[in-house]
C-alpha positions as CSV (number, residue, x, y, z in Angstrom):
1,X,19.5,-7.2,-5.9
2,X,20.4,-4.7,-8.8
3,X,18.2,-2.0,-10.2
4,X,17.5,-2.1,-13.0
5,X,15.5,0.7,-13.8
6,X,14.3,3.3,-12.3
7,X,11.3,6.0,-13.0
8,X,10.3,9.2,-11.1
9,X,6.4,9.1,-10.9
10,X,5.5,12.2,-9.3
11,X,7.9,15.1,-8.3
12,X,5.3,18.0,-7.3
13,X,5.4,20.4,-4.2
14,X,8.2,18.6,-2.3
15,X,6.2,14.9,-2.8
16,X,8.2,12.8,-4.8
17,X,7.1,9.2,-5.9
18,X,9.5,6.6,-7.3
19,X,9.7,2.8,-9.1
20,X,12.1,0.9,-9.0
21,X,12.4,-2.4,-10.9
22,X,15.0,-4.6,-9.0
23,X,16.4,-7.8,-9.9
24,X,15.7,-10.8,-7.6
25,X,14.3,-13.8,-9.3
26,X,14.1,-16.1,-6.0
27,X,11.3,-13.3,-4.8
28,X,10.2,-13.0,-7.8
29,X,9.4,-16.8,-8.8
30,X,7.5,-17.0,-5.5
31,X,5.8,-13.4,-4.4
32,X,1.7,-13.4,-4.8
33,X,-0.1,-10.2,-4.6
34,X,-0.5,-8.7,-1.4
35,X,3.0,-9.2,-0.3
36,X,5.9,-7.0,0.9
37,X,9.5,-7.3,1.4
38,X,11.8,-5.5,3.9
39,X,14.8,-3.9,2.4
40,X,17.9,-1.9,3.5
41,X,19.8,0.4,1.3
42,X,22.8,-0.2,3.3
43,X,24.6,-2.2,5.9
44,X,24.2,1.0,8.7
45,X,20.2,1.6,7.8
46,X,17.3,0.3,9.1
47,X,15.2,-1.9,7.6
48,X,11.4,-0.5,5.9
49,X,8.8,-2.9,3.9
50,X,7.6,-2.3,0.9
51,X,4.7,-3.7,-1.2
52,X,5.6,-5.6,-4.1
53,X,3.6,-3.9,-6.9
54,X,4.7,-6.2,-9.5
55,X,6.4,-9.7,-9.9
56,X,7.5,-11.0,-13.4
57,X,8.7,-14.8,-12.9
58,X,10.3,-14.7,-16.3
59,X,12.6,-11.9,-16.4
60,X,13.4,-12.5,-12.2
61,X,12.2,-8.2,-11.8
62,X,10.5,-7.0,-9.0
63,X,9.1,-3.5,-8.8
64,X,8.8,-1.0,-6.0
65,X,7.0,2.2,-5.5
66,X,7.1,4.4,-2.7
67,X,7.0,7.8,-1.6
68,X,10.5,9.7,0.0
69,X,9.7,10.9,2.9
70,X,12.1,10.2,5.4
71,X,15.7,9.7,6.0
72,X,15.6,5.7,4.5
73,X,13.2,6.2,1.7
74,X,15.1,9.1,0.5
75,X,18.4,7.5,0.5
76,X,16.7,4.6,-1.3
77,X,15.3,7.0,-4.0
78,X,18.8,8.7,-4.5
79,X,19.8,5.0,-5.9
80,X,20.5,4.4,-9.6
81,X,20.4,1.9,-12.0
82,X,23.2,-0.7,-12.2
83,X,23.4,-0.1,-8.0
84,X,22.7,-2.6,-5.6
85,X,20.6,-3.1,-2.4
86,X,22.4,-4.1,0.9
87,X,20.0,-7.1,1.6
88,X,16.1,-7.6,0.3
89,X,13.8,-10.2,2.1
90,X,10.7,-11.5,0.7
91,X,8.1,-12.4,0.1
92,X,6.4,-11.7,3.4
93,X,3.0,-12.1,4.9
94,X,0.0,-13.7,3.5
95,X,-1.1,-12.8,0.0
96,X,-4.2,-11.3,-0.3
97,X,-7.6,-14.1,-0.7
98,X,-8.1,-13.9,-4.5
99,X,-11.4,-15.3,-6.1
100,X,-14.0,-15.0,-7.3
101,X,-16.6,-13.1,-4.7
102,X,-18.5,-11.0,-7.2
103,X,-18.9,-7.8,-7.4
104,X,-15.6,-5.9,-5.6
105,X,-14.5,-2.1,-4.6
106,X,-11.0,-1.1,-4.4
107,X,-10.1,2.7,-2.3
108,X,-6.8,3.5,-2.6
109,X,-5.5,6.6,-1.2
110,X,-2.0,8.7,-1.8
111,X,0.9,6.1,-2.5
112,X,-1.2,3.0,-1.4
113,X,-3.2,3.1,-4.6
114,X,0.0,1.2,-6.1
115,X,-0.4,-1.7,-3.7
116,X,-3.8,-2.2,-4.8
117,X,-2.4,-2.9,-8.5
118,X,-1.4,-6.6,-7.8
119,X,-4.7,-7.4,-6.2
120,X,-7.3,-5.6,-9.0
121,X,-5.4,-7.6,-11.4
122,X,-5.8,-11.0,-9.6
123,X,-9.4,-10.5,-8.4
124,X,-9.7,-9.6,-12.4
125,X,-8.7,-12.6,-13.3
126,X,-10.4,-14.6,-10.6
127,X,-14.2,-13.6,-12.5
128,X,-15.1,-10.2,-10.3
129,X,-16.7,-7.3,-11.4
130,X,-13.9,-4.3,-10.2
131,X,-14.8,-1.1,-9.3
132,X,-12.0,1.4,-8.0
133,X,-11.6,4.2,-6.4
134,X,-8.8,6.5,-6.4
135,X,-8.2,9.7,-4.1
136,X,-5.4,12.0,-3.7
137,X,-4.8,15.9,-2.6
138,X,-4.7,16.9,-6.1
139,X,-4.3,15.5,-10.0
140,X,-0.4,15.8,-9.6
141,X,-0.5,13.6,-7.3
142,X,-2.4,10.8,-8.7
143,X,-1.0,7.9,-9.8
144,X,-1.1,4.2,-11.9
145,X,-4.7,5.6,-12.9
146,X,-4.2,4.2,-16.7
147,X,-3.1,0.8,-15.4
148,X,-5.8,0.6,-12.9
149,X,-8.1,1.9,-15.9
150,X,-7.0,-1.2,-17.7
151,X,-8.2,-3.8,-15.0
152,X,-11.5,-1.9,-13.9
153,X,-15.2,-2.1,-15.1
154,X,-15.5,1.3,-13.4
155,X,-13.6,3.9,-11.7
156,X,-14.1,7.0,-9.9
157,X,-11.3,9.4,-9.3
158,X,-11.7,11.8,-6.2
159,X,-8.9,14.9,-5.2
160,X,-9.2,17.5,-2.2
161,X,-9.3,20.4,-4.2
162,X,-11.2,18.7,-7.2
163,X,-8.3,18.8,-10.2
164,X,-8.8,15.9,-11.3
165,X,-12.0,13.7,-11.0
166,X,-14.8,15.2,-8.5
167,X,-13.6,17.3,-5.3
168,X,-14.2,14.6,-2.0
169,X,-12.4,12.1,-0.1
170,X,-12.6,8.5,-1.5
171,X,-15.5,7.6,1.2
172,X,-17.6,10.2,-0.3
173,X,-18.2,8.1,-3.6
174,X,-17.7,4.7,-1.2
175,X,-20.8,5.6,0.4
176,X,-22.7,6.9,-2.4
177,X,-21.7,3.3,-4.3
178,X,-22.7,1.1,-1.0
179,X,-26.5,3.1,-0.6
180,X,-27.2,2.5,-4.4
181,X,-26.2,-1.5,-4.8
182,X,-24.4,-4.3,-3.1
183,X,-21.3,-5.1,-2.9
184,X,-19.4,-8.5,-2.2
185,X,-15.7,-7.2,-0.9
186,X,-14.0,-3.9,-0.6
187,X,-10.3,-3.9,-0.6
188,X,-8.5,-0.9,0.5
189,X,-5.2,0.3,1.5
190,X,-3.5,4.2,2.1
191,X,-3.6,6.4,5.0
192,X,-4.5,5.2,8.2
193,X,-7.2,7.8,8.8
194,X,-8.8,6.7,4.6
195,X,-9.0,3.1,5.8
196,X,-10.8,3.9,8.8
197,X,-13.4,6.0,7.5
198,X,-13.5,3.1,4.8
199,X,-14.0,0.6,7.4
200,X,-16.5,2.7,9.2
201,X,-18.7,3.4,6.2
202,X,-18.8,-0.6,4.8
203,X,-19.6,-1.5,8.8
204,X,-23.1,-0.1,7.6
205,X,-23.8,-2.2,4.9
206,X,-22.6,-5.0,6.8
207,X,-20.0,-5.5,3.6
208,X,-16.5,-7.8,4.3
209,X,-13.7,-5.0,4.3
210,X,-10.1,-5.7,4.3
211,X,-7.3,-3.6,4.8
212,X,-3.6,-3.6,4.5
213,X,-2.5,-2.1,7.1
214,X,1.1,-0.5,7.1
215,X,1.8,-0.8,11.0
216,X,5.2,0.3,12.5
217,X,7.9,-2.8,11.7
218,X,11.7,-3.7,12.5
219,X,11.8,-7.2,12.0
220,X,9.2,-8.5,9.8
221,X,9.4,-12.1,11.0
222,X,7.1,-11.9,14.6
223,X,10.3,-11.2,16.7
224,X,10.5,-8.2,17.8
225,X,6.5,-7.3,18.3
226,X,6.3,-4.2,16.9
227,X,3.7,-4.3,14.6
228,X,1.3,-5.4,17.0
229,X,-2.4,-4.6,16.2
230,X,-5.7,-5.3,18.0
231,X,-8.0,-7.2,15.8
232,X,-11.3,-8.2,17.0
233,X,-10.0,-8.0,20.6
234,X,-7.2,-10.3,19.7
235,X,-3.4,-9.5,19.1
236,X,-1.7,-9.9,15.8
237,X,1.3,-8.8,14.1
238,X,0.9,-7.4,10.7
239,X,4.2,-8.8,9.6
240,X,3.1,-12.8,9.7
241,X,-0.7,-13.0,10.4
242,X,-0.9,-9.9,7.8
243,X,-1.1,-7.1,6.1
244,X,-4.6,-7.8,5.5
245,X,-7.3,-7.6,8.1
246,X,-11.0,-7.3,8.2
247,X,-11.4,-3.2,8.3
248,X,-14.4,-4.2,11.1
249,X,-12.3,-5.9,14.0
250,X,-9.4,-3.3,13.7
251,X,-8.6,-1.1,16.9
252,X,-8.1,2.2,14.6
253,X,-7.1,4.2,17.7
254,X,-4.7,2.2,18.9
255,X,-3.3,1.4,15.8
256,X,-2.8,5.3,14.8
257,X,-1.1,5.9,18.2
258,X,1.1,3.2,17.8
259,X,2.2,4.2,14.2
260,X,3.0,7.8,15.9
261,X,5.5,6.6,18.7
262,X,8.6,7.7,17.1
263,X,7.4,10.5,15.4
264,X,9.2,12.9,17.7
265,X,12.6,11.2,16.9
266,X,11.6,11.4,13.0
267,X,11.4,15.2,13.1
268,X,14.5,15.2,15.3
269,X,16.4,12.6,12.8
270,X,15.5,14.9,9.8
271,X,16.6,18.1,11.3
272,X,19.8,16.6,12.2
273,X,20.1,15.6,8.7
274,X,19.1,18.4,6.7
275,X,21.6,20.0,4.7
């Protein structure tokens, strides 16, 4: 579980976004697109999942991105190479369905436009037509937009304050896309509140939606029940019947109260911690 390499993404206005590539061939050999593992960056932390963004069976390197925002993720992102992690577990949950369905939208939003890398690479490769859509606050923000380039027949590139692409939220061009043609799938994955609106504007065109949804865990196996979302009136755990779930059966409400339990004690955590 040594890094091997690590690259800063995106350091702008207090957001900072980091890769690491890690060395653990066992995941490696056996992780499929979609999946996440749960790491700790040492004995006394907690444990967080992460999406595997990338998987290389031959050289036994697994990468990471994600954003430091709290008290874990930062400590992780002060790691360098040549250190280890205290304990990585994966893969976990089901991979995403890959083939061939036809003509396929990916919305990423923020950070979560690097777990959609995997999947617009194996729904490439299963025969679909790919056509992304990328949104963040502004164009420093943005990122993997030449790799996703790469693997798309089109994509559309929307920020808040229109730096970079047009000025809109990633729905806007969703729904200007879904009143024009069909569609066969839409993939998406970011902010709760992106996926939602996603959700709610494919629900009209009656086109299948799934989502990865990044609800609150601790254990990661279905032990401890914290990940519980409702899905179609039923209850599931994103951590072993997920991360991905049909956008339309998803109780949004629920699932954005849930991911704001602890969010008192964050704040409280961080102060504490601040130098």
């Amino acid at each position: 579980m040594k890094i091997v390499n690590k690259k800063i993404i995106n350091d702008v206005g207090g957001v900072r976004i980091t890769q690491l590539d890690i060395v653990s061939a066992d995941i490696a050999s056996k992780a499929m697109p979609g999946q996440f593992v749960m790491l700790m960056v040492s004995h006394e932390g907690e444990r967080i999942p992460l999406t595997l963004v990338n998987a290389d069976k031959k050289t036994g390197i697994v990468s990471l991105i994600f954003q430091e925002a709290g008290f874990t993720t930062k400590s992780l992102g002060k790691l360098s190479p040549g250190e280890s992690l205290y304990s990585l577990v994966g893969p976990l949950g089901h991979p995403t369905e890959v083939k061939k369905f036809g003509k396929v939208i990916l919305v990423g939003g923020g950070v979560g436009i690097a777990e959609i890398l995997p999947v617009a690479r194996a729904l490439k490769e299963a025969g679909n037509e790919i056509t992304t859509i990328l949104g963040s606050r502004n164009k420093d923000l943005l990122i993997l937009e030449a790799e996703l380039r790469e693997t798309s027949d089109q994509i559309y590139i929307m920020t808040d304050d229109g730096s970079a692409g047009k000025k809109g939220f990633t729905t806007d061009m969703l729904g200007e896309l879904l009143s024009k043609e069909k569609y066969d799938l839409i993939y998406s994955v970011g902010p709760i509140p992106m996926m939602k609106r996603v959700a709610a504007a494919s629900k009209e065109y009656n086109t299948k939606t799934l989502v990865s949804l990044n609800a609150l865990m601790v254990d990661a196996t279905g032990m401890c029940g914290c990940c519980r979302v409702s899905v179609s009136g039923q209850v599931k755990f994103s951590c072993v019947d997920g991360p991905d779930f049909d956008g339309h059966g998803v109780d949004w409400d629920e699932l954005e109260k849930r991911n704001k339990v602890y969010s008192e004690q964050e704040k409280h955590i961080c102060r504490l911690l601040k130098p």
